[in-house]
C-alpha positions in Angstrom: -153.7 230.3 -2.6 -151.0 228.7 -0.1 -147.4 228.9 0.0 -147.9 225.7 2.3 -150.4 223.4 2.4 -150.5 220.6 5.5 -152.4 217.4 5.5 -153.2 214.8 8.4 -155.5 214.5 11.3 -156.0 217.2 13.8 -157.3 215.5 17.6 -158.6 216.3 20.9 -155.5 216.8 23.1 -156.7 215.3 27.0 -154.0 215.7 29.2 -153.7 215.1 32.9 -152.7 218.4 34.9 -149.5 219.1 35.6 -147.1 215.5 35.9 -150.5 213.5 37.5 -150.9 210.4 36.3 -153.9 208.9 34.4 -155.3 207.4 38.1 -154.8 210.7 39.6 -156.6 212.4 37.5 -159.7 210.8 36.2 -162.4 211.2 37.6 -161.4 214.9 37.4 -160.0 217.4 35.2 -158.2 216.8 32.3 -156.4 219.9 30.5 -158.3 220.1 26.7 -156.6 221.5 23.6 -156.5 220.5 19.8 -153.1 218.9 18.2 -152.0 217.3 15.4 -148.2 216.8 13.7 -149.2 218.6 10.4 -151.8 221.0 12.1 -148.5 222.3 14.3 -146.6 222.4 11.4 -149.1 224.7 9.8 -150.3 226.6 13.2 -146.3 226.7 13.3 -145.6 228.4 10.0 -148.5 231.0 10.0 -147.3 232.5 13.2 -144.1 232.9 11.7 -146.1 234.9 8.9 -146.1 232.3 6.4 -149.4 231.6 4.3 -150.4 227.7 5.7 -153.3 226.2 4.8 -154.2 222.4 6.8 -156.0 220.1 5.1 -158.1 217.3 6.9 -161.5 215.8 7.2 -164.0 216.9 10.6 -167.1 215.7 11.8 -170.2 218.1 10.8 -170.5 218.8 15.0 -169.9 221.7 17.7 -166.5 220.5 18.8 -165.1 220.1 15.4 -166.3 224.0 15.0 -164.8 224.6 17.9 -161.5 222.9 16.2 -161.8 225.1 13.1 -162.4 228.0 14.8 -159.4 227.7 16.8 -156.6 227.0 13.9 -158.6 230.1 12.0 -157.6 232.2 15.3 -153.8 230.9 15.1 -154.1 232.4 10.9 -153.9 228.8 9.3 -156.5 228.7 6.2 -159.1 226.2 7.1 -161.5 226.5 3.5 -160.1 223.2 2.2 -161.2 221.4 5.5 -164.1 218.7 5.2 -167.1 218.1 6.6 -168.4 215.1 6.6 -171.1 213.0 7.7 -169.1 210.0 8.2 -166.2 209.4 11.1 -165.4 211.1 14.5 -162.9 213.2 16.2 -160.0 211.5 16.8 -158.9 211.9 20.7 -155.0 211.1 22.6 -154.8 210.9 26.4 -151.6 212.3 27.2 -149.9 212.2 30.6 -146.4 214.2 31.1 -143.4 212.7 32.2 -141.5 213.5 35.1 -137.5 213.3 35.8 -137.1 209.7 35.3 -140.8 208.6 34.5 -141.2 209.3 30.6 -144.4 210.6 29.1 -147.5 208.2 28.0 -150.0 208.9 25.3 -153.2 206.5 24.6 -155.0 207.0 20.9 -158.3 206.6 20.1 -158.8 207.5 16.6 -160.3 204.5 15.2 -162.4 205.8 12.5 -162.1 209.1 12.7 -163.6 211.1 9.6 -159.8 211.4 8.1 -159.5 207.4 8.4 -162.3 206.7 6.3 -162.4 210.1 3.9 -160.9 208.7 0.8 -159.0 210.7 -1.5 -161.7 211.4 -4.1 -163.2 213.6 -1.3 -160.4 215.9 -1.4 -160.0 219.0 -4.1 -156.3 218.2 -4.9 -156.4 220.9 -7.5 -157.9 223.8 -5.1 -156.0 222.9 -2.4 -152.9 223.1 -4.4 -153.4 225.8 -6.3 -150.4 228.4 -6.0 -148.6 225.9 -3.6 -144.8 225.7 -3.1 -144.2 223.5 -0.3 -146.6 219.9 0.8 -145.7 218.8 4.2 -146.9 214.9 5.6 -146.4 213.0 8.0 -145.8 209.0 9.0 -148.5 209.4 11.1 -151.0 209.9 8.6 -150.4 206.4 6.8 -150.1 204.6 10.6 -153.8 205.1 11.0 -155.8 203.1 8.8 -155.4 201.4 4.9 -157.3 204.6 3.5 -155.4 207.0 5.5 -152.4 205.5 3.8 -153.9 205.5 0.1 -155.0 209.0 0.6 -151.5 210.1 2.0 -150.4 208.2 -1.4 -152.0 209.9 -3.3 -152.0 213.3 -1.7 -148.0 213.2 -2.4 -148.5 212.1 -6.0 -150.7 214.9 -6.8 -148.4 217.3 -5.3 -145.2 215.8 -7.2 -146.9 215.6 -10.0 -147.6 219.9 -9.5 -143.9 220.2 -9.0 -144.5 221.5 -5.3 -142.0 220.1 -3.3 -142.8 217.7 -0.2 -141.9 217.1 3.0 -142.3 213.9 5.4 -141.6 214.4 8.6 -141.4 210.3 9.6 -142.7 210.3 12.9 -142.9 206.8 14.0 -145.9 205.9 16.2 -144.8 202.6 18.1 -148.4 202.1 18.6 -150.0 202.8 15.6 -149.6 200.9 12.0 -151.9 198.2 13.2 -154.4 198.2 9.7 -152.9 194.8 8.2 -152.4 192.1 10.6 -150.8 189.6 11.0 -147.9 191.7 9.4 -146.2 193.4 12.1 -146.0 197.5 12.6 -142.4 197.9 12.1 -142.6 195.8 8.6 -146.2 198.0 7.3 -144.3 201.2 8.3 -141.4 200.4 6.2 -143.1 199.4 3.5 -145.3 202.1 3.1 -143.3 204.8 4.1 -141.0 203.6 1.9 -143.1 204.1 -1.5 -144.2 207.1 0.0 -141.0 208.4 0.4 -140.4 207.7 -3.7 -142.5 211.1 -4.2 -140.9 213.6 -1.2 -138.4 216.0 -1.5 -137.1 216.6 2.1 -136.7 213.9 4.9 -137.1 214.5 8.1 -137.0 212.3 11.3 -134.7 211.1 14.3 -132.1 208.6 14.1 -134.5 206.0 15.4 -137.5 207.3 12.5 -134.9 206.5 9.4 -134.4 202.8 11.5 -137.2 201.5 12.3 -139.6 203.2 9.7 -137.1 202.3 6.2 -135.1 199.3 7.8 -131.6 201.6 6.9 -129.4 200.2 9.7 -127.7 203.2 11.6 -124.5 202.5 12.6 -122.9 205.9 14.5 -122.2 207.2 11.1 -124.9 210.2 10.9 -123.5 211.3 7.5 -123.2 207.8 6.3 -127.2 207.4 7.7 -127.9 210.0 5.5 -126.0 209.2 2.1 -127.8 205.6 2.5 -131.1 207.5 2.7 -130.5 210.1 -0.4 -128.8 207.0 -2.3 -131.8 205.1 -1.5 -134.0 207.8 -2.6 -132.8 209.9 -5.3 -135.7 212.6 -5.1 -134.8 213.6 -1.8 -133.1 217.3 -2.0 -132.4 217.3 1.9 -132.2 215.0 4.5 -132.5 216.4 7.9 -132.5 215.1 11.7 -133.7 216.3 15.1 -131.1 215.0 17.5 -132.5 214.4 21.5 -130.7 213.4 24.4 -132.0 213.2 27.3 -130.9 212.4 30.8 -134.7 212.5 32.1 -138.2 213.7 31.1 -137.3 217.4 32.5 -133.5 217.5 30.9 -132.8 217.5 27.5 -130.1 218.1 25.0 -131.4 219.2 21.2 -130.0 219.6 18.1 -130.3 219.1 14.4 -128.7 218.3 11.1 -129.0 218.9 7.7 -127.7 216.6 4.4 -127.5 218.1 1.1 -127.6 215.7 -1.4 -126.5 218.2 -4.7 -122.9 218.1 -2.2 -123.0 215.3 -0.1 -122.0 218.3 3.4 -123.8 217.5 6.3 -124.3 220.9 8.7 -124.8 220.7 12.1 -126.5 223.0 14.7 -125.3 224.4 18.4 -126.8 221.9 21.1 -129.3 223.4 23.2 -129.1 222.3 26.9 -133.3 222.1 28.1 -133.1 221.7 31.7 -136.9 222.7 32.3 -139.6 220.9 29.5 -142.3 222.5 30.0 -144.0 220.2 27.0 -142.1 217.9 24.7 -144.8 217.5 22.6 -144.8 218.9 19.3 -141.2 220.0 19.4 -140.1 218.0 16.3 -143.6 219.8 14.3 -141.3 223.3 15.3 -138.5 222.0 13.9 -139.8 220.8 10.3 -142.2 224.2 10.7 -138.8 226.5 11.0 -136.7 224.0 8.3 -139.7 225.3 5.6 -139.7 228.9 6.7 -135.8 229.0 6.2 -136.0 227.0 2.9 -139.0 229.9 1.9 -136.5 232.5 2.5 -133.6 230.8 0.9 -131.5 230.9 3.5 -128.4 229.2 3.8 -127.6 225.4 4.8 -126.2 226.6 8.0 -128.8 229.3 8.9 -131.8 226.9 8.0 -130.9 223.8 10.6 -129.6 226.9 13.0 -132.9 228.4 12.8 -135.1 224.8 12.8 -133.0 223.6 15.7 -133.7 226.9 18.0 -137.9 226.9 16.9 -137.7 223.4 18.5 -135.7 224.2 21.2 -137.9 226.5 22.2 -141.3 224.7 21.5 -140.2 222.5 24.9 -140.8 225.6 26.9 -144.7 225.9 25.4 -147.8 224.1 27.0 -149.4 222.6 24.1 -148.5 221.1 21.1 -148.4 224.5 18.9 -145.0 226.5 19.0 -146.3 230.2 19.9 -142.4 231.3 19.5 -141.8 234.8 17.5 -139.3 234.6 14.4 -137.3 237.2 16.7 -137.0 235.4 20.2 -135.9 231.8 17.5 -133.2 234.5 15.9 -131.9 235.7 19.0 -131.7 231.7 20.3 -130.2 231.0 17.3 -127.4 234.1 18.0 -127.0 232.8 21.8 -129.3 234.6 23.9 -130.9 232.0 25.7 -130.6 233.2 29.1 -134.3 234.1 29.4 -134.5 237.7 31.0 -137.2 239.6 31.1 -138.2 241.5 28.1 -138.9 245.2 29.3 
């Protein structure tokens, strides 16, 4: 049993050392770790103590033990995890980005074991068995036709459980490339848009809700978000990570947070980032702290306060999993953020 259960693809993470680009670095090193959106999310909420099981389908090889083994050592539940004989390992190249350079990622996850797993593989009713909360992304969909029908279904099984859901949007530019000639932007929308029939709680940028439902935007954030509720009644909450940022090192973050039952919008402090350490994975913190705060029924204001300050600080962590405590997000959240030295 779960309070949270996860569902996506987890990767191999190759990045180039330090801010070296691609041609720099290979031949050479390449920095190796494991990521995923909803495997942060989970990796996310069990360090903050919270049951969280992922759910995905692996290759039967070394490197996918090696995979398994490491989200067991981070105290995310791994037993609904398939093995299969079918599909690969998905892989991203990442290279950092650098003052005014931005960041550059390269996927190869054509047929990975989760793109072609379909959803009678899965055992909706072990994995969600004393579940509360089902967290997605629209990432999941983006990679192949069954990918989409299992994420499909995955959220109707949940709904269906009365466990809420979450979809954290997530627009890949590159990806949603499974039904040509019909371009990504118009196969995101119209997906994510019957997906987002069965979800509770909406999460995404500014630019996520545009491009991913087609909702024009128009400097109104609380008029953004009354479209989206309107749009889709089942949403509870509608909530935003707000970035801006000068360069690659320097960025401004912040959140909101829509109630539909009241139509109140909240709004967190801004958080100057002058040194990113790793961008990547920031927006997994925030969605990861949003459930933790909705687990211990905090407050409107306390729960995009405490989401805003777990991403904030998930720019300061190499890697795409947030290693930040539940105290050193509380004490952002209260205005110590001047980094001294714990002694």
């Amino acid at each position: 049993m779960s309070r949270v259960v996860t569902f996506g693809e987890i990767m191999l993470r190759l990045a180039t050392p330090g801010h070296a680009r691609f041609q720099q670095a290979m031949p050479g090193g390449v920095d190796t770790t494991f990521a995923g959106a909803e495997a942060s999310i989970a990796a996310s909420l069990a360090h903050l103590g919270i049951d969280a099981a992922f759910v995905t389908a692996l290759p039967d090889h070394a490197i996918a033990d090696a995979c398994v083994a490491d989200l067991r050592s981070m105290g995310v539940v791994t037993r609904h995890i398939l093995r299969t004989a079918t599909g690969r390992l998905g892989i991203y190249f990442l290279e950092h980005g650098v003052n005014q350079r931005g960041g550059n990622v390269i996927y190869d996850r054509e047929g990975s074991a989760v793109a072609v797993t379909p959803a009678s593989a899965y055992d909706w009713e072990a994995i969600f068995d004393g579940c509360e909360w089902f967290v997605i992304s629209g990432i999941t969909p983006a990679i192949s036709r069954n990918a989409s029908e299992v994420a499909l279904s995955a959220v109707q099984e949940a709904r269906k459980r009365g466990i809420k859901v979450v979809c954290d949007m997530n627009h890949r530019a590159k990806l949603w490339r499974w039904e040509p000639p019909r371009s990504a932007r118009d196969l995101a929308t119209r997906t994510m848009r019957e997906l987002l029939r069965h979800v509770t709680v909406f999460v995404g940028g500014i630019s996520d809700a545009t491009a991913m439902l087609g909702i024009e935007f128009t400097g109104d954030l609380k008029a953004l978000a009354r479209k989206i509720a309107a749009e889709f009644p089942h949403l509870t909450h509608t909530a935003f990570t707000l970035r801006d940022g000068s360069t690659s090192a320097v960025q401004c973050f912040s959140g909101a947070l829509y109630e539909s039952a009241t139509g109140t919008l909240h709004t967190a402090p801004t958080h100057t980032i002058t040194h990113v350490i790793d961008r990547l994975g920031a927006g997994d913190a925030f969605t990861a702290g949003l459930i933790f705060s909705f687990l211990q029924n905090s407050t409107a204001p306390i729960t995009i306060s405490f989401a805003t300050a777990a991403g904030c600080l998930a720019h300061s962590i190499e890697g795409d999993y947030n290693h930040s405590t539940r105290a050193e997000i509380e004490a952002l959240m209260q205005g110590d953020g001047g980094g001294r030295v714990n002694r």
